[in-house]
C-alpha positions as CSV (number, residue, x, y, z in Angstrom):
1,X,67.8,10.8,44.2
2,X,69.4,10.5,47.7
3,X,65.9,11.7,49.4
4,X,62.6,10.0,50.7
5,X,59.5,12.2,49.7
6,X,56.4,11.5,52.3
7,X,52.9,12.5,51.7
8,X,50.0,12.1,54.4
9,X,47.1,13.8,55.8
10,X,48.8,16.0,57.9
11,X,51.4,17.5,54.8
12,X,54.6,16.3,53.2
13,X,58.2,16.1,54.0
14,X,61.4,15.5,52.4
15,X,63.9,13.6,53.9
16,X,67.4,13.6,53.1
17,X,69.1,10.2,52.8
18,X,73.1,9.8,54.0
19,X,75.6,8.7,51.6
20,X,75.7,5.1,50.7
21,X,72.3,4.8,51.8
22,X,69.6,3.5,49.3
23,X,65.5,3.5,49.6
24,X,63.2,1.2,47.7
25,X,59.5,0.1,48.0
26,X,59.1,-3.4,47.8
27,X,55.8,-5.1,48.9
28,X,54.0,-1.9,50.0
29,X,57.1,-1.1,52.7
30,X,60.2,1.3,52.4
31,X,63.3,-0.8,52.9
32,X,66.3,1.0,53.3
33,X,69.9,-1.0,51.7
34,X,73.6,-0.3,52.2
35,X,75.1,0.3,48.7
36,X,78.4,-1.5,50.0
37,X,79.1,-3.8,53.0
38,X,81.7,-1.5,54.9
39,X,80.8,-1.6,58.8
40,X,81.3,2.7,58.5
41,X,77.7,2.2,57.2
42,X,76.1,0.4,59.8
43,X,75.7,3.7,61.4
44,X,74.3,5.7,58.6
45,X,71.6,2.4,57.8
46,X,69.7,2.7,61.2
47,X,69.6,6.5,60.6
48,X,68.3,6.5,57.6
49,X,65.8,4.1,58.7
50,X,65.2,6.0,61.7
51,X,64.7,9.1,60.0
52,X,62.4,8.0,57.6
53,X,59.9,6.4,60.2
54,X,59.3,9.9,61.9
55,X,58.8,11.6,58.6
56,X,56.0,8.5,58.3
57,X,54.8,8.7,61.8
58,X,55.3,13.3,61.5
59,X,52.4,12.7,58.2
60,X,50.1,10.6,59.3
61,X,50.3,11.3,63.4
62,X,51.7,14.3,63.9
63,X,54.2,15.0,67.2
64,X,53.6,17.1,69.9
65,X,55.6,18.6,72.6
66,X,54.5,20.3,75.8
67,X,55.4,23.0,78.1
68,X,54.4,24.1,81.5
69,X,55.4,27.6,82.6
70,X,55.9,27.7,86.6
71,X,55.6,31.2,88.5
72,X,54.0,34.2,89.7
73,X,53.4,36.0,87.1
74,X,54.4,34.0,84.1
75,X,52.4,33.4,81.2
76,X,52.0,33.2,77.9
77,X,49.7,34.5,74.8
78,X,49.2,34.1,71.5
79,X,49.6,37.6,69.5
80,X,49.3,36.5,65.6
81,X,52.2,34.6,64.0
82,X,53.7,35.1,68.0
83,X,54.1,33.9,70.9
84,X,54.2,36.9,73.8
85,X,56.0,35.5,77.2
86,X,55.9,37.3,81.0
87,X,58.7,35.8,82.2
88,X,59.8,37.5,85.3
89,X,62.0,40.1,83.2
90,X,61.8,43.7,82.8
91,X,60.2,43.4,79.6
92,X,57.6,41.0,77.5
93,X,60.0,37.7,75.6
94,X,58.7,37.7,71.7
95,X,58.6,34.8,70.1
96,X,58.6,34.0,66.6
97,X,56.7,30.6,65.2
98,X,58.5,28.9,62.9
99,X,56.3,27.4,59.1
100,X,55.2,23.9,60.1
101,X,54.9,24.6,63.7
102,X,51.5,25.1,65.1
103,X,51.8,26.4,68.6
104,X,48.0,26.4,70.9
105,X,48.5,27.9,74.5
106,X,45.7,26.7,77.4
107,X,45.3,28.6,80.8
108,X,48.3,30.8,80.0
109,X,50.4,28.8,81.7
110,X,50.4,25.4,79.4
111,X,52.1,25.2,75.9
112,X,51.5,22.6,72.9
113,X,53.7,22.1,70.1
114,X,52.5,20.2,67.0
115,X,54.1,19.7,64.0
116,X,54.6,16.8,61.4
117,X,59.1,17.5,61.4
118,X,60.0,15.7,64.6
119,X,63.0,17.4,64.9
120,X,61.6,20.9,64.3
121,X,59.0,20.4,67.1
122,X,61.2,18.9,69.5
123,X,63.6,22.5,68.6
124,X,60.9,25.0,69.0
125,X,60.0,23.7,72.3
126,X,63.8,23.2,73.6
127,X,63.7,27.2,72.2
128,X,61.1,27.8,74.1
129,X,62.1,26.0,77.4
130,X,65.2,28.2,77.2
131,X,63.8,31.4,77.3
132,X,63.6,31.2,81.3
133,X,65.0,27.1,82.0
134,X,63.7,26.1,85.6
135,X,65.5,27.7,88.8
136,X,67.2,24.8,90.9
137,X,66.3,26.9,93.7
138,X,62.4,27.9,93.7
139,X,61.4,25.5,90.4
140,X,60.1,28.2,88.4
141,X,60.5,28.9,84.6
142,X,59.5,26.7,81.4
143,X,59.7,23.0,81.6
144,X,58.5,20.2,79.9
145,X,55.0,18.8,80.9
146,X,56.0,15.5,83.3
147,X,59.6,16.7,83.7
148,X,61.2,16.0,86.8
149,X,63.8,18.8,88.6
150,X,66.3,18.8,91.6
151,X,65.5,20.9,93.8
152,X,68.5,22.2,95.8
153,X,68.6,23.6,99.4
154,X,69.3,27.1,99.6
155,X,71.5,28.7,102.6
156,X,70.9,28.2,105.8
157,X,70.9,31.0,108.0
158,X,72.2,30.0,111.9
């Protein structure tokens, strides 16, 4: 059909091939072929490729995404299926894990997501950095581990 399935060690995915776009196995590797040689391809052919190398990479490796939450205060917990946040608001931010997505919390205040669909992990934790995204001002909120802000100068009082 028009889709890759991958199987590894850490699961399986199934990944959707554009139109036009052809898969084969020859010599033990997955070569990807334009069915035509129109340049509205060339686009779709390092997709394809693209997209088929992280569902490789997502079986065998695994990705990972993480988060550092920045505050007085904030924290996280794991309660079942859910993720509970303090996040400076009047009341606790409930977060539902999506299938696929394994989510480990250390120190309250550093967040790991794992999952073998690059895409899906690099949503959940986007998801997650949005709950509370970093104040320009005083820096605190959810960011990504290693991210660097602006910091802006508040008023000046003369």
């Amino acid at each position: 059909g028009q889709a890759v399935d991958v199987k590894g060690p850490k699961g399986q995915l199934r990944q959707p091939l554009p139109p036009g776009i052809n898969a084969a196995v020859e010599d033990g590797q997955l070569v990807t072929t334009k069915s035509t040689d129109a340049r509205a391809l060339d686009k779709f052919h390092g997709l394809a490729r693209s997209l088929v190398n992280n569902a490789v990479v997502g079986v065998t490796d695994g990705f990972k995404k993480e988060l550092d939450i920045v505050g007085v205060g904030y924290r996280a917990e794991m309660k079942g299926k859910q993720v509970v946040l303090a996040l400076g608001y009047s009341h606790p931010v409930v977060f539902d894990i999506p299938q696929g997505i394994d989510i480990a919390i250390e120190k309250q205040t550093h967040i790991t997501v794992t999952g073998v669909d690059r895409q899906l992990v690099g949503q959940v934790a986007a998801n997650l950095r949005r709950l509370r995204e970093p104040d320009p001002y005083q820096q605190k909120g959810v960011r990504y581990t290693g991210e660097v802000l602006k910091k802006k100068a508040g008023k000046t009082g003369a």
